[in-house]
C-alpha positions in Angstrom: 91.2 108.5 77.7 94.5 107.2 75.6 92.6 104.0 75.6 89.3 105.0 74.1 90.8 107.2 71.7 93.0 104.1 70.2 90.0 101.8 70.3 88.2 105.3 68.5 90.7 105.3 65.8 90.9 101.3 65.1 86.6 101.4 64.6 87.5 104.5 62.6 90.1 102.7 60.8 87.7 100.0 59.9 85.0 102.2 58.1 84.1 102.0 54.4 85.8 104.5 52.4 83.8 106.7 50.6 84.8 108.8 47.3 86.0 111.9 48.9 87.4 110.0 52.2 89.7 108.3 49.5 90.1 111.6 47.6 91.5 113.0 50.8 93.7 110.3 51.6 95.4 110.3 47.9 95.3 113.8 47.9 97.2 114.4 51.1 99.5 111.6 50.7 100.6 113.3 46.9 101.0 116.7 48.3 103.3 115.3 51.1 105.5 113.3 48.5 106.0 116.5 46.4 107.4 118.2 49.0 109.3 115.3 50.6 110.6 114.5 46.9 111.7 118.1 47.0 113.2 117.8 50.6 116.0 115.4 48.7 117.5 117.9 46.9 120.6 118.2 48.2 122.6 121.2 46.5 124.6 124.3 46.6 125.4 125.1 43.2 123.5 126.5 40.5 120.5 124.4 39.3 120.9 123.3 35.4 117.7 124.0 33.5 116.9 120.3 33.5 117.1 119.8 37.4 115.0 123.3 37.8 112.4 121.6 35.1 112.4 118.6 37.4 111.8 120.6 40.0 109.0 122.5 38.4 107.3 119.2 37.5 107.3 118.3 41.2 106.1 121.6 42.1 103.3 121.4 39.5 102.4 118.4 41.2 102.5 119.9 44.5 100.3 122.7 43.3 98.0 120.6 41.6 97.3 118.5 44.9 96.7 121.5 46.8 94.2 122.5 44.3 92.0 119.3 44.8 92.6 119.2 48.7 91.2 122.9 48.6 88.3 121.8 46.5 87.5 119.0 48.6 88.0 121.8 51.6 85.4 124.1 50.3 82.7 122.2 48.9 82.4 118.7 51.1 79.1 118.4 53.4 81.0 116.2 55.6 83.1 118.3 58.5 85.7 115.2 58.3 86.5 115.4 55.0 86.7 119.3 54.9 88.6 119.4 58.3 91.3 116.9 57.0 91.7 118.7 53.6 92.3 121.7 55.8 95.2 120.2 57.8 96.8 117.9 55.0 97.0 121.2 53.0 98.4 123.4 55.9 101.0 120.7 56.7 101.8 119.8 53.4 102.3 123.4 52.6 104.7 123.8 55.9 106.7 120.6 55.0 107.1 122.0 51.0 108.2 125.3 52.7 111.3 123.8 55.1 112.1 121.7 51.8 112.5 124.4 49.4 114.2 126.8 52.1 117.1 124.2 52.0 117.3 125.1 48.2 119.5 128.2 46.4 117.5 130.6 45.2 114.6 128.2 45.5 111.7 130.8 45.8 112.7 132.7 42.0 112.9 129.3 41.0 109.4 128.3 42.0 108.1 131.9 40.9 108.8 131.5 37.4 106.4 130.8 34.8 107.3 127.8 33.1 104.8 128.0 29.6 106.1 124.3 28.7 104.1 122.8 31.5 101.7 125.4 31.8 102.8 126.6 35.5 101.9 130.7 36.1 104.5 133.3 37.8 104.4 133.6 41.4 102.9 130.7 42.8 105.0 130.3 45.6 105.0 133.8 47.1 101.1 133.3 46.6 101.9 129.4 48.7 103.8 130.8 51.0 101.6 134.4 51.8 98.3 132.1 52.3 99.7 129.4 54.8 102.5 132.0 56.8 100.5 134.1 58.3 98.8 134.7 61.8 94.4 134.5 60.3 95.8 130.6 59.2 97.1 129.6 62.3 93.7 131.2 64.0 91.7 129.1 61.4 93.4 126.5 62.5 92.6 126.5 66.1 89.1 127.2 65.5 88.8 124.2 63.4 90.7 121.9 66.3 87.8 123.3 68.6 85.7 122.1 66.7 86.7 119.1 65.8 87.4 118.4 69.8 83.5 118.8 70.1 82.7 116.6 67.6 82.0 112.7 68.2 81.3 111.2 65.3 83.8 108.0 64.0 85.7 109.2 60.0 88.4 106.5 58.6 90.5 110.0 58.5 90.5 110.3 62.3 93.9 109.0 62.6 95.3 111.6 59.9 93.6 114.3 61.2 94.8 113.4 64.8 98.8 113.2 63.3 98.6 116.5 60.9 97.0 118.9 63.9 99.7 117.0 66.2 102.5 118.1 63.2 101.0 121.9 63.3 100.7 122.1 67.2 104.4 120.8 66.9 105.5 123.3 64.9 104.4 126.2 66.9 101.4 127.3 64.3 98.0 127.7 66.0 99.9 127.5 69.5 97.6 129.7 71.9 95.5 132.0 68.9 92.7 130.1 70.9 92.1 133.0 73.1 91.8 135.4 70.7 89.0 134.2 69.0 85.6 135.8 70.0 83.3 134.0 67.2 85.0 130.6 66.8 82.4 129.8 64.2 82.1 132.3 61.9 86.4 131.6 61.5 85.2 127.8 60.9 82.7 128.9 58.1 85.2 130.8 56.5 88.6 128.1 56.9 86.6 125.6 55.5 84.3 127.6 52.8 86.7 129.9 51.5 89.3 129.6 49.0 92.5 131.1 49.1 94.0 131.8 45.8 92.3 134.4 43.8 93.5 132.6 40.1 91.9 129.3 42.0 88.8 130.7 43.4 86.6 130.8 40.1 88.1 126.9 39.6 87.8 125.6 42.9 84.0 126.8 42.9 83.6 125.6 39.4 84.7 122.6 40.9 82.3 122.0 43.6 79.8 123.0 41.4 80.8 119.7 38.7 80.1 117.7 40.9 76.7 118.7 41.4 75.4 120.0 38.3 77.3 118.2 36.1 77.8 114.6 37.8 75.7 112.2 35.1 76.2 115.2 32.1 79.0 115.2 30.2 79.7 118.2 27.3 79.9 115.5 24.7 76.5 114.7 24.1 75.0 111.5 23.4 74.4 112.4 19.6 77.7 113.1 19.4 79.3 109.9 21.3 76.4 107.5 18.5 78.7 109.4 15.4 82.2 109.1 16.9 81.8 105.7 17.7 81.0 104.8 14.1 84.6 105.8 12.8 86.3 104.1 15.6 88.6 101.4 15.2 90.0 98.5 17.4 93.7 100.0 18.3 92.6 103.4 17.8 93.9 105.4 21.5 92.0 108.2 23.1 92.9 111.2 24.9 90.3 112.7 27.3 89.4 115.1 29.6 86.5 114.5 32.1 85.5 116.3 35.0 86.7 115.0 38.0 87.9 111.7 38.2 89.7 110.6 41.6 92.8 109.1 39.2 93.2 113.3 37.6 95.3 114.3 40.4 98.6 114.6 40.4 98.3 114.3 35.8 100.0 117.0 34.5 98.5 119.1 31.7 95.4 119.6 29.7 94.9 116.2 28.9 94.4 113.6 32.1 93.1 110.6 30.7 93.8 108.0 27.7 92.1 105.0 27.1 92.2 102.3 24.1 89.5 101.0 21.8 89.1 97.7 21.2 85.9 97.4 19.1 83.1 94.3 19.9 83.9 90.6 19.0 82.1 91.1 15.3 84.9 94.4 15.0 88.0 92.4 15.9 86.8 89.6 13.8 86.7 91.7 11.0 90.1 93.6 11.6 91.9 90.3 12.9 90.0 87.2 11.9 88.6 84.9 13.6 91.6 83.0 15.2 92.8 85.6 17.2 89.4 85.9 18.3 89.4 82.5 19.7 92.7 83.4 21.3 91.5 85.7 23.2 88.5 83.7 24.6 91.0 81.0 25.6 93.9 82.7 26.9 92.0 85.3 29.0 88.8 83.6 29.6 88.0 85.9 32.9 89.1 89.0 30.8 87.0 88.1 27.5 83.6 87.3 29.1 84.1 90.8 31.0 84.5 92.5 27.8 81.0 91.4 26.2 79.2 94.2 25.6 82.3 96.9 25.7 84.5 98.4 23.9 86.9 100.4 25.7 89.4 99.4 28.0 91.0 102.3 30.4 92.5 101.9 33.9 90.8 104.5 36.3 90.5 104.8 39.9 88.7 101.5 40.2 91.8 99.6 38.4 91.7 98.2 34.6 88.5 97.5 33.3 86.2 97.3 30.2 83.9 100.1 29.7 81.5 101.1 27.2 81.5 103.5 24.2 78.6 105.6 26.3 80.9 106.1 29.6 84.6 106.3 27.6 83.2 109.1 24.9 81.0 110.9 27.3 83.8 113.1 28.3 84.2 116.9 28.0 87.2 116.4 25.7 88.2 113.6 23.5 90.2 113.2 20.8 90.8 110.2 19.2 94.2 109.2 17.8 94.7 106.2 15.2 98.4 104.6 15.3 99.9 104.0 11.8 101.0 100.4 12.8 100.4 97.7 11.0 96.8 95.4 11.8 99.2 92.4 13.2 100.7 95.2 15.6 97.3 96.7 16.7 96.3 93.0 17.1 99.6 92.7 19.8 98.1 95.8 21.6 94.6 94.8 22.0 95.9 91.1 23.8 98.2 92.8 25.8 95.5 95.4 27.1 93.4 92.1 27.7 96.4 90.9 29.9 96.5 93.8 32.1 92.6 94.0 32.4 91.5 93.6 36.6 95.2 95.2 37.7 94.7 98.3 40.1 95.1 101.4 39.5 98.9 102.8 40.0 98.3 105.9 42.5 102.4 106.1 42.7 102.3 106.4 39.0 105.4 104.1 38.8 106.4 102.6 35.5 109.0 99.9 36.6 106.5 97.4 37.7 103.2 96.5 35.9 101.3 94.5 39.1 99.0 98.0 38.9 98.9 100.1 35.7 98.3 104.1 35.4 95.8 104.9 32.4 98.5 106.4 30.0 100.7 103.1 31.0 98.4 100.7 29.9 98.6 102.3 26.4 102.4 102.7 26.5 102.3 99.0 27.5 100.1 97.9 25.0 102.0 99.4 22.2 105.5 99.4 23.9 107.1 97.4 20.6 105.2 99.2 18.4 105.0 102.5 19.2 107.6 105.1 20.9 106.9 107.4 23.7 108.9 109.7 25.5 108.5 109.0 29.3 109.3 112.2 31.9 110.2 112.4 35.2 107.5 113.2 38.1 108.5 113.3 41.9 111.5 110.8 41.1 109.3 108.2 38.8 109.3 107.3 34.6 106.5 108.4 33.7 103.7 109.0 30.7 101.1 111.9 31.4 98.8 111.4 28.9 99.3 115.5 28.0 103.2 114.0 26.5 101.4 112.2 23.6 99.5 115.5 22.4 103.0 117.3 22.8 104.6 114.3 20.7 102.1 114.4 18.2 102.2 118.4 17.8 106.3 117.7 17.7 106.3 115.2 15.2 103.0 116.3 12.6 104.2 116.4 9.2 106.8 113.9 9.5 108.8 110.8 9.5 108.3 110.1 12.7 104.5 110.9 13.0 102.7 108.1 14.7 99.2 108.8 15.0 96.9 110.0 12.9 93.9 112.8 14.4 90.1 110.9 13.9 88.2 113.3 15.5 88.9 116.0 18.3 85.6 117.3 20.1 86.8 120.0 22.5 84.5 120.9 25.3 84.1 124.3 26.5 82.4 124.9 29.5 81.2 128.1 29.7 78.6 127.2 26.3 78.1 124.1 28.1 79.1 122.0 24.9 81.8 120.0 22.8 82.8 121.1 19.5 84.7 119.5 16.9 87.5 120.9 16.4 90.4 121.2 14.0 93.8 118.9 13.9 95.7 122.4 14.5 93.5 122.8 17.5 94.6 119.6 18.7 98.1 120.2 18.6 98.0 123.2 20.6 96.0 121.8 23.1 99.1 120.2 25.4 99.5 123.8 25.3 96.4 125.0 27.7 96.5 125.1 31.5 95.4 122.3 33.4 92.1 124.1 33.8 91.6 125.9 30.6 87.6 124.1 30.4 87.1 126.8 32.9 88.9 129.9 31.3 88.2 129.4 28.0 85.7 131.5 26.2 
């Protein structure tokens, strides 16, 4: 039996990944980092605000994991993917637990409300209520009966075979076997059900994206054809698209920035022709990707070259035009071609460049030109893309004002449309919870 369930796992191991199989594994392997990042905190004194706002951006990034394992939970047709969202949450949720009972005070500290990054009062007494109690651990051993009975190979079967082995460990689940009498009506409701009453409404919404709204986008094609008339090459973009594998784990409103860099005949006529020619013959591989696009953006599937119709067709965009000089948006746009066919940074870490998170591609791009503030996330330098709203809000009006606002279309989803929107709408927006497209009227 040992023996055909290793040969069982190495097939398993071997099988193609698909979207939510990958979601899982990013997912799970986030929430687990947040709480082990929190695990090395090693004090008995009184926390200083600025180690408690570390702490809350780690938490926020625990939180915002769980939030995507639980959507993944509740909405997958696959029993795999739903099954292994279930355990990475429940021991990601017992690890974060042990870590933050090792910390003074820690459970005030993780029940404040911290407006700045847009984290609600009493999330962990909600955490902690949902995963330590006796109707989780009996989910949980429904669920392992049912995924005994079930034969089918998932590349998740060796993390779903190591997180049930971690809960069994740990005494949760151990024996509520025999008390269940309708093993799978618990099932239907573990997996189908989510737990935190402030998240049901976006974890449904969520599910629901992804069926309804998988090929629409709030800005509408009319709207994309005007806004890419006033773009420039240089000019950067902030944006906020339903759900991309590379959101989790961003903090804020805004997940996503790309850079515009115009067609050949745009650059030619903002740079000339000889940097043109450089371009062809430095990055030969890089240039003959770009015909035909004009964005380039690192997402999930690394750094690439998109079009105006995928990078605009967002729910929210704003578009943001540095006040550099043409020679220095000239810089950017080569660097950007340097970095194009990297991979995507999943650790989000900004002391190497050999793979490149979106907002890091920008910061790179404009590093000697522009300045941005980096913050700290589970131990890591960082740029969430929400940072350059907040620095443009900071700095409006003044000397050190960088960017100027093109456009701002700001989707709303219960009218099922992007509107444009004001320059002092913009600035408050780094303001808005991470899912304010839900909440907002």
């Amino acid at each position: 039996m040992v023996l055909l369930a290793c040969a069982l796992s190495a097939r398993a191991d071997q099988l193609p990944l698909s979207g939510e199989t990958k979601a899982v594994a990013i997912d799970r392997r986030g929430i687990r980092e947040a709480a082990a990042h929190i695990a090395a905190v090693h004090t008995t004194n009184a926390l200083t605000h600025d180690q408690k706002l570390a702490l809350w951006r780690d938490w926020q990034s625990f939180l915002d994991y769980l939030l995507s394992l639980d959507s993944l939970r509740v909405h997958s047709s696959d029993f795999a993917v739903s099954y292994s969202a279930f355990l990475a949450e429940y021991r990601g949720a017992l690890e974060m637990i042990d870590a933050a009972d090792a910390i003074p005070s820690a459970d005030k500290i993780f029940n404040d409300a911290v407006p700045e990054i847009g984290l609600p009062a009493n999330t962990y007494a909600q955490m902690r209520l949902r995963f330590l109690n006796v109707a989780r651990a009996t989910d949980y051993a429904a669920l392992a009966a049912k995924w005994r009975a079930t034969s089918y190979l998932t590349p998740l079967q060796s993390t779903i075979e190591e997180d049930s082995k971690f809960i069994l460990d740990r005494g949760k689940g151990r024996g509520e076997l025999k008390t269940v009498e309708n093993a799978a009506a618990i099932v239907r409701h573990a997996i189908h059900t989510a737990y935190f009453p402030a998240q049901k409404n976006i974890a449904e919404w969520m599910g629901d994206t992804k069926v309804a709204r998988k090929t629409r986008s709030l800005i509408n094609e009319t709207q994309v054809n005007a806004l890419a008339k006033k773009l420039e090459p240089g000019d950067v973009m902030l944006e906020r698209r339903e759900w991309y594998l590379s959101n989790a784990g961003l903090p804020g409103y805004w997940p996503h920035t790309a850079l515009y860099i115009g067609n050949a005949a745009d650059r030619r006529r903002d740079f000339g022709d000889e940097f043109e020619s450089k371009l062809a013959t430095k990055y030969p591989i890089a240039y003959s990707q770009s015909n035909g696009k004009q964005v380039i953006e690192a997402m999930s599937e690394g750094v690439v070259f998109t079009t105006n119709e995928h990078s605009l067709s967002a729910d929210s965009l704003a578009v943001l035009r540095p006040r550099v000089t043409k020679e220095q948006k000239a810089i950017a746009i080569e660097r950007a071609f340097h970095y194009a066919g990297r991979p995507y940074d999943f650790d989000f870490d900004f002391d190497t460049d050999a793979s490149l998170v979106c907002s890091e591609l920008v910061y790179r791009a404009y590093e000697s030109a522009l300045h941005f503030p980096l913050v700290t996330v589970l131990a890591r330098q960082t740029l969430p893309p929400n940072i350059i709203a907040k620095q443009f809000d900071a700095t409006y009006a003044t000397r050190d004002q960088q960017f100027d606002l093109v456009a701002f279309l700001d989707g709303n989803e219960r009218a099922g449309i992007a509107r444009n929107a004001t320059v002092q709408t913009f600035r408050s927006s780094w303001h808005r919870p991470k899912w304010h497209i839900v909440t907002a009227k």
